[in-house]
N, C-alpha and C positions, 0 to 999 in steps of 0.2 A: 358604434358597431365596427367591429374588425374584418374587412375585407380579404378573403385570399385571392390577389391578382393574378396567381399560377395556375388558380382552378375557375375561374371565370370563362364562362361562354356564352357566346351572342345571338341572339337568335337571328336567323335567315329572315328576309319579311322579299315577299313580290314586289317589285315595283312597277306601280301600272300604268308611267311614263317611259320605262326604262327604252322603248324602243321605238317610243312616240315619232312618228316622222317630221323632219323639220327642226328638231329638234336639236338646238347645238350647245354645249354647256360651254361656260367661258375658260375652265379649268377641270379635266379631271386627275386628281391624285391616285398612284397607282401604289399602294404598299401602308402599311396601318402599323410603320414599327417609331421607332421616336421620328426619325428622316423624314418620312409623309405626315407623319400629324403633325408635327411642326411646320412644315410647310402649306397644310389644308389649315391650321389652326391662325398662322399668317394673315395667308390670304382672305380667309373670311373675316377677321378683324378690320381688313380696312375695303372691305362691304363687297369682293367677291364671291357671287354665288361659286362653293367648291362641289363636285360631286371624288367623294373618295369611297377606293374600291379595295376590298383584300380577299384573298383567296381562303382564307380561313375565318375562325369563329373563336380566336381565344388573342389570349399575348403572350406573350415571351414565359418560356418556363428557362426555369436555373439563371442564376447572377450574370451570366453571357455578360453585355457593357455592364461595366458597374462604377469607372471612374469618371466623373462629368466635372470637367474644369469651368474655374471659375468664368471664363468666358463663353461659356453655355449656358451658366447659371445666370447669366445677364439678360441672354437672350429668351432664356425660361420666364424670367421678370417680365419682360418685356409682351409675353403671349400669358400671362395672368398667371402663371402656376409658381413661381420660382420658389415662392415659402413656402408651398405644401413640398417641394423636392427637399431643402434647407430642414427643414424640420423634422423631417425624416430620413433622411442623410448623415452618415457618419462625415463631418467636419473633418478636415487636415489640413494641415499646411505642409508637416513634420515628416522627414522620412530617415533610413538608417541601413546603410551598405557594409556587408560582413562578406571577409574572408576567411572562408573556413569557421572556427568559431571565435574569430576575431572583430570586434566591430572597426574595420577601416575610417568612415565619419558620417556624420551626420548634415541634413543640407534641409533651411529653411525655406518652402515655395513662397513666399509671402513674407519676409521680413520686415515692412512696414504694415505702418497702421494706416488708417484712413477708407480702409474696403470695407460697403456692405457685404459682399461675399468673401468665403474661404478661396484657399489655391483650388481644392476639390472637395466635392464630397464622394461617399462611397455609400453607390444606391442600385441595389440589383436594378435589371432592366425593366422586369414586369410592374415595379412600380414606377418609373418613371414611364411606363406606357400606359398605364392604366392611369394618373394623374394628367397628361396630355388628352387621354380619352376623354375623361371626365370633363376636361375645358373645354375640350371640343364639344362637347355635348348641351353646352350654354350655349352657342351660337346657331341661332335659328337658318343661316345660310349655308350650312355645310352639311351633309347627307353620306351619311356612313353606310356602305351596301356590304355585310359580311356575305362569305360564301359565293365571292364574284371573281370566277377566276379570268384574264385576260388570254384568249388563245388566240387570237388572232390580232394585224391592225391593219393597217391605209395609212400609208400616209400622203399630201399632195404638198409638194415643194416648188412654192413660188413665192418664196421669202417671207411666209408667215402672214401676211399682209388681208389676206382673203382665204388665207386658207385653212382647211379640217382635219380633224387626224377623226376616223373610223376605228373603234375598236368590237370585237366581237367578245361578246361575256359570256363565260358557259355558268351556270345555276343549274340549283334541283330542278327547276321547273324547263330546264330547258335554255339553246342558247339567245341571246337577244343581243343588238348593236347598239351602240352609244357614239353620239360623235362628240367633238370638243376642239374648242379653237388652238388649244393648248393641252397636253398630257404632260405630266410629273411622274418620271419613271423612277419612283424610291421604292422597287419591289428588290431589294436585296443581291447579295452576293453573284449568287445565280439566276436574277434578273429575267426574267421569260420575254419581258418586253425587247432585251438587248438581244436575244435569242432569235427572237422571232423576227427582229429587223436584221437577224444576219451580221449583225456585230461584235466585237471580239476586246478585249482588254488583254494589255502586252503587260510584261513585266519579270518577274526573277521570281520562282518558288525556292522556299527554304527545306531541305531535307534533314529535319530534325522532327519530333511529337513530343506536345508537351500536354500532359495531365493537368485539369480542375478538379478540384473537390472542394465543394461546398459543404461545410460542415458546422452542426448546429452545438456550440459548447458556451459555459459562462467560462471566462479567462480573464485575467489582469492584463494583456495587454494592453497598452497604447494602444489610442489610435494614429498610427504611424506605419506607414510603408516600408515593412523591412523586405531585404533583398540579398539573398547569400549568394557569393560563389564557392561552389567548389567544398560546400558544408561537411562536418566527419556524417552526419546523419545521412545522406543523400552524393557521395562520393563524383568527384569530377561532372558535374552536375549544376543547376542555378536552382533557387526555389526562392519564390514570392510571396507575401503572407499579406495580406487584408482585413479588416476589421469594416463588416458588412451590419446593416440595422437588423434587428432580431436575434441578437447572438449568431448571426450567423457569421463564417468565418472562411475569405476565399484563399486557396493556397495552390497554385500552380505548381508543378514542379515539371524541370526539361527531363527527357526521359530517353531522347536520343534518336535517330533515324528509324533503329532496327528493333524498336520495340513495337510488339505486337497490340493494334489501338483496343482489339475486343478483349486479349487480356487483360491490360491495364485498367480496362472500366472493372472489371468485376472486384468485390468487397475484398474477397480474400488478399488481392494486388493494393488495394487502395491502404486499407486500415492499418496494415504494416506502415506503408509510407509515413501516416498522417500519426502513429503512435512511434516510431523512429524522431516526430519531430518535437511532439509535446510530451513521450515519456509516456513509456508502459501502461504509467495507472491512469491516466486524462480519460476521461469520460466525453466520446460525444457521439454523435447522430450524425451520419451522410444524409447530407439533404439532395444533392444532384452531382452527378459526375461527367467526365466530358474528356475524350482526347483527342487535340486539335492538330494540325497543319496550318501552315498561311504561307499566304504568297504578297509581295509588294506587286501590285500592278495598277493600271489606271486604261480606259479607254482614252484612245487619240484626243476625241473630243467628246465635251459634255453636251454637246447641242445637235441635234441631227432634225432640223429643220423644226417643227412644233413640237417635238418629244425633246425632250430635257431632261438629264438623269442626275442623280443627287446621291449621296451618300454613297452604302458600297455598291449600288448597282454602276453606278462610274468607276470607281477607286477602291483598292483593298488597300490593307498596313499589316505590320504584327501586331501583337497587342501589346508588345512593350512602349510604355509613352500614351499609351490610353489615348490614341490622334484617331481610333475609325467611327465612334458614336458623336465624338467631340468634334469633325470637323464634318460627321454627315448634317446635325443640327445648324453647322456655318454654313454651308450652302444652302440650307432652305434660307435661311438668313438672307444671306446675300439674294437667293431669287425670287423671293415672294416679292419684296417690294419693285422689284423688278416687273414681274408678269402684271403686279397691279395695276403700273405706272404705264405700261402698254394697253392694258387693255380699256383702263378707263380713256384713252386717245392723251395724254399728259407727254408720252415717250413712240419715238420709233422703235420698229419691231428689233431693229440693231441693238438696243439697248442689250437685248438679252443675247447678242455675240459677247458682250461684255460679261456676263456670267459664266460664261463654259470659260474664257481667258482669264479672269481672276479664280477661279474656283480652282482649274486646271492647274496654276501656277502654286497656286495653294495643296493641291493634290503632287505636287512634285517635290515641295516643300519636305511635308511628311513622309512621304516615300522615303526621299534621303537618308532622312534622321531617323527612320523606322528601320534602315537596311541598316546603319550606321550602328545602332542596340544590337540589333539581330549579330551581326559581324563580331560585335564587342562579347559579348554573351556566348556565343557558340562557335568557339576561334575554329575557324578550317583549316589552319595545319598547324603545326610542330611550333611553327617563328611566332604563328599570331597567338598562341595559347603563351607562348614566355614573355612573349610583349604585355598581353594582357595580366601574368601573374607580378612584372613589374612592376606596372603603374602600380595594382593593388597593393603590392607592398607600398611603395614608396607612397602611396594617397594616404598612410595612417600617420606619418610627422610631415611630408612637404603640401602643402598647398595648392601647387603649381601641378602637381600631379593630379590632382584631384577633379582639375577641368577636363582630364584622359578618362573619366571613367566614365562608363557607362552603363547604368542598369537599364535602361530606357528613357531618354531625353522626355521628358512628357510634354501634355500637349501644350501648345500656348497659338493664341491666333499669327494667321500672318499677315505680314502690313504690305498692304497691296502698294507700293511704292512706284509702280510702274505704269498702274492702272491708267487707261486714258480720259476714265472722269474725274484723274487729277487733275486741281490746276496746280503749276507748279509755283515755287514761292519765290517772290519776288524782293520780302523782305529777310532779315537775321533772326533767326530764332535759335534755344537753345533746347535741350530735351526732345524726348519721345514720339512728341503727338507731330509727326510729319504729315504731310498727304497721305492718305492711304492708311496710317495706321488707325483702330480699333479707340474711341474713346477710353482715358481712363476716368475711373470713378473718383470722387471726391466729396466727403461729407458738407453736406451744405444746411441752413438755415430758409425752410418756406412757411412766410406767415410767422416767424420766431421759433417753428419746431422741427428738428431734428428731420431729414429727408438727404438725397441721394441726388448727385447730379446724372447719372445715367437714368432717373427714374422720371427726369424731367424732360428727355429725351423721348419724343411720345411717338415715334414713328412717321413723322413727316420729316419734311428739309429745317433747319432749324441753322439760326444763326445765335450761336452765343456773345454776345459782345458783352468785355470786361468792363464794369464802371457801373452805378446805376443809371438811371432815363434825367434823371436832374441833375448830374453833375462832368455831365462829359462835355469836351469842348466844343464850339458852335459849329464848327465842319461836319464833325461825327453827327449831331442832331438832326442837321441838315438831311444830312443823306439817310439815316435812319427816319426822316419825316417822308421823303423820296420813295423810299423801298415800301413803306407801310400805302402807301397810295398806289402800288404797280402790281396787277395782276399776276401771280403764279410766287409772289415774295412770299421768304420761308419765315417758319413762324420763329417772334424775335426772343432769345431769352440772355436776361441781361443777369450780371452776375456784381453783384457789389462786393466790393472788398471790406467793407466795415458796415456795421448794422445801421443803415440810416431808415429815412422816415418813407420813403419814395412806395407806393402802392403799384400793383401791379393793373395793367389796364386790359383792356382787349387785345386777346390774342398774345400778350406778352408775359410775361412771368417774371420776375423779381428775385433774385433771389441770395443769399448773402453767404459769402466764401471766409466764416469764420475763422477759422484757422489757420486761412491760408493757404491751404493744401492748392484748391484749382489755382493759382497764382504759380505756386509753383510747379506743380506738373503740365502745364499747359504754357509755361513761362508768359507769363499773362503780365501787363500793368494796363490801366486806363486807357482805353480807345482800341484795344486786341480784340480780333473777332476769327473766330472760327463757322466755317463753313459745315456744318456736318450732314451726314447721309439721312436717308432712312433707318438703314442698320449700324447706323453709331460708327460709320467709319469717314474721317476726317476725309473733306475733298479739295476745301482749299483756306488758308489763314492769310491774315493780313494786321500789320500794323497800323491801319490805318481804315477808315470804312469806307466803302466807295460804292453807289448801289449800280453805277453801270457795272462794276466788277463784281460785284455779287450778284447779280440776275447770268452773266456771260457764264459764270461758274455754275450755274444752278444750269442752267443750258447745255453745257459740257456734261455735267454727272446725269440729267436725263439720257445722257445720249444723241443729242440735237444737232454734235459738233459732228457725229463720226459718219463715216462712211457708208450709206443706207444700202443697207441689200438689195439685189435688181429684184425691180418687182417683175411678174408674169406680164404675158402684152396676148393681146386675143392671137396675134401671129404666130407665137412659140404655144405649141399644145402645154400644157401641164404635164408635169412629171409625176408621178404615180407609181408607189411601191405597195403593193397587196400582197401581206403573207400570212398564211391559216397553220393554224396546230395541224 
């Protein structure tokens, strides 16, 4: 049966606890767009009861996100959905930059092999919201309340430790309170939660509009990312072309400060443009239209005591580089395991100052690179429009040019290199996978069949150590016998470099680096171990295995090392912020 996720609605249902006294939830999620299901869909996989709340009764209409990089698609694996995305998802690696009606060059996202996943795929948003729904909807511990809008909260700031955040719900039935030791502020752009605590996000608005039109035609296109400057169809101008599942087909065009956004929606404005690009006689259907503004900005911090905000209710971008869906699902990332790891007592409440500082850092990241497109794209004077028509000359025979352009740097994670649940390394290594960066993926051998080293990454601490359990030297056994005896050891997974006979035992896993690949993206030989996260980001490697130095590391990335927020004392009242719609 074919689903329309655009015309889906939910029904409102009472809840007969909802204002139960006494009653404190461990987490409630505030937004039902990918941001909060991914982060409610998180959390309750590793056995938090979540209460998630949305103001409305449907999802996302029009393609709005529609490019989800391969490093979301990991993390999509990772909460159960990622082959329903994949599978219905336009694939790409491939994209293709024209000047004027010249094609400039061509640039591979993904020029090796060895990924379960593409660079991206291209997947309106209402289905990637409506496939997180649906996951969500397996998990007996999570409670979706439609038609729950948030108008008021409470909050009480004594370093998380004991303390509740109050929020007020308005419903048909009337308004009701909910408390929770934690709130997840992913209610969007315009964020009511950040409102209603009187907070603000700084940053640069761009004074340019640019037109969507989604449009439903059969076409020979590629699927490939083409990106014009300055086209004879659409004069002194940029336009972007997408190949979306359904025949459907997304095409921005920039259309300039001074153009009027309620005329530009209407058909007679549109269908010119989009028959200007594919020739008088092309046949297609408007499926949704949209003219946009955006701003680069970010709030100072993502943490304001138990309220924690995520995606764009913390951080906006442009859309060039497809960095605001893509790095709203990284920060549920990075804090689900986080809120987990506190609440079940495993981490101090500090842990999660480490969340707004990686995330934030990560949030500056894209900013740069989002203004850096925006600038590239939309030159503001005279000097930067001949600079820009340079490079693009010169990017169709030199090379060297070609690292000048920019159509939108797209998204790719950022390797937290600074974080302080690094440990820092003490041995020589070569390649990528530093502290703090993002596991890469590597096909591997479990049980002799075809599998995913990111997919053996189950959401705990995990130590991969390179070699199998029978043939590493007696030091490394040692200490690997050490670690398996010591309360809070992460779970061990061993990676052999040739197919030997060695079986997998308790709690460990086995598994065989045919190829070669993890050997070399990990610059791996015999007796190499990697420390990894929760969220598949590296926290500390060694050439050597050492279980005091892997318990002291696993201590650091909980959080254990750093600096604990003052807790409240009966002699300092509590501090206490109440604000009502």
């Amino acid at each position: 049966m074919t689903v329309d996720y655009q015309r889906l609605t939910f029904e409102y249902r009472p809840c007969a606890q909802a204002s139960a006294a006494g009653v404190v939830h461990p987490v409630v999620v505030v937004g039902a767009g990918p941001v909060g299901l991914a982060a409610a869909i998180d959390l309750a996989k590793q056995g938090i009861p979540v209460v998630l709340l949305d103001d409305d009764c449907t999802l996302s209409t029009g393609s709005r996100a529609i490019c989800f990089a391969k490093r979301t698609l990991e993390i999509f694996d990772r909460l159960g959905c990622g082959d329903r995305m994949v599978d219905k998802g336009v694939r790409w690696n491939l994209g293709k930059v024209f000047l004027r009606d010249q094609m400039v060059y061509a640039f591979d996202l993904l020029p090796e092999s060895g990924h379960r996943r593409p660079a991206f795929i291209n997947l309106q948003q209402y289905y990637v919201e409506g496939f997180l729904l649906e996951r969500a909807r397996e998990l007996p511990n999570l409670e979706i309340r439609w038609k729950n809008k948030v108008v008021g909260i409470e909050r009480r700031e004594d370093g998380g430790t004991d303390g509740t955040v109050a929020l007020t719900v308005e419903t048909p039935d009337g308004p009701y309170a909910v408390q929770a030791r934690y709130v997840v502020a992913a209610d969007g752009a315009r964020s009511p939660i950040r409102n209603l605590l009187g907070l603000d996000s700084k940053g640069r608005t761009f004074k340019d509009r640019f037109l969507i039109a989604d449009i439903r035609m059969e076409a020979g296109f590629p699927s490939e990312r083409w990106f014009w400057f300055d086209p004879p169809f659409h004069p002194n101008q940029s336009v972007l072309l997408h190949r979306q599942p359904d025949n459907v087909w997304r095409i921005d065009f920039q259309l300039g400060w001074d153009a009027d956004p309620v005329l530009e929606k209407s058909p007679e404005r549109v269908i010119p443009r989009v028959q200007a690009l594919l020739g008088p006689d092309a046949k297609f259907e408007l499926e949704w239209v949209s003219v946009y503004t955006f701003s680069c900005l970010r709030m100072d911090s993502f943490r304001h005591g138990n309220v924690l905000f995520a995606g764009d209710s913390a951080h906006g971008v442009s859309p060039f580089g497809a960095r605001g869906a893509n790095s709203g699902v990284q920060d549920a990332d990075n804090l689900a395991w986080k809120l987990a790891h506190v609440l079940r007592g495993e981490a101090p409440d500090a842990l999660l100052d480490t969340y707004a500082s990686e995330r934030e850092y990560a949030a500056d990241e894209n900013i740069r690179n989002s203004t850096r497109s925006t600038d590239f794209i939309t030159p503001k004077s005279q000097v930067s429009r001949v600079f820009r028509d340079a490079v693009l000359t010169l990017a169709a025979k030199h090379p060297f040019a070609r690292t000048l352009v920019n159509s939108g740097r797209l998204s790719v994670p950022s390797v937290l290199a600074s974080s302080p649940l690094n440990t820092a390394d003490t041995d020589a290594f070569a390649g990528a996978m530093v502290p703090g960066a993002p596991c890469a993926d590597a096909p591997v051998l479990v049980d002799g069949a075809q599998d995913w080293l990111l997919s053996q990454l189950d959401g705990r601490f995990c130590l991969l150590v390179y070699g199998s359990p029978d043939s590493l030297e007696t030091h490394t056994s040692k200490q690997i016998a050490t670690l398996r005896a010591r309360a809070g050891a992460p779970r061990l997974l061993f990676v052999s470099a040739a197919d030997g006979s060695a079986a997998s035992v308790t709690d460990t896993a086995v598994l065989v680096d045919a190829a070669g690949v993890v050997a070399q993206r990990y610059d791996a030989v015999p007796g190499t171990a990697y420390l990894v996260r929760p969220d598949q980001h590296v926290c500390a490697r060694w050439r050597v295995v050492d279980a005091e130095q892997v318990m002291e590391a696993i201590a650091r990335a909980q959080g254990k090392l750093l600096p604990q927020r003052a807790a409240a004392t009966a002699a300092a009242p509590a501090q206490a912020e109440a604000v009502a719609a």
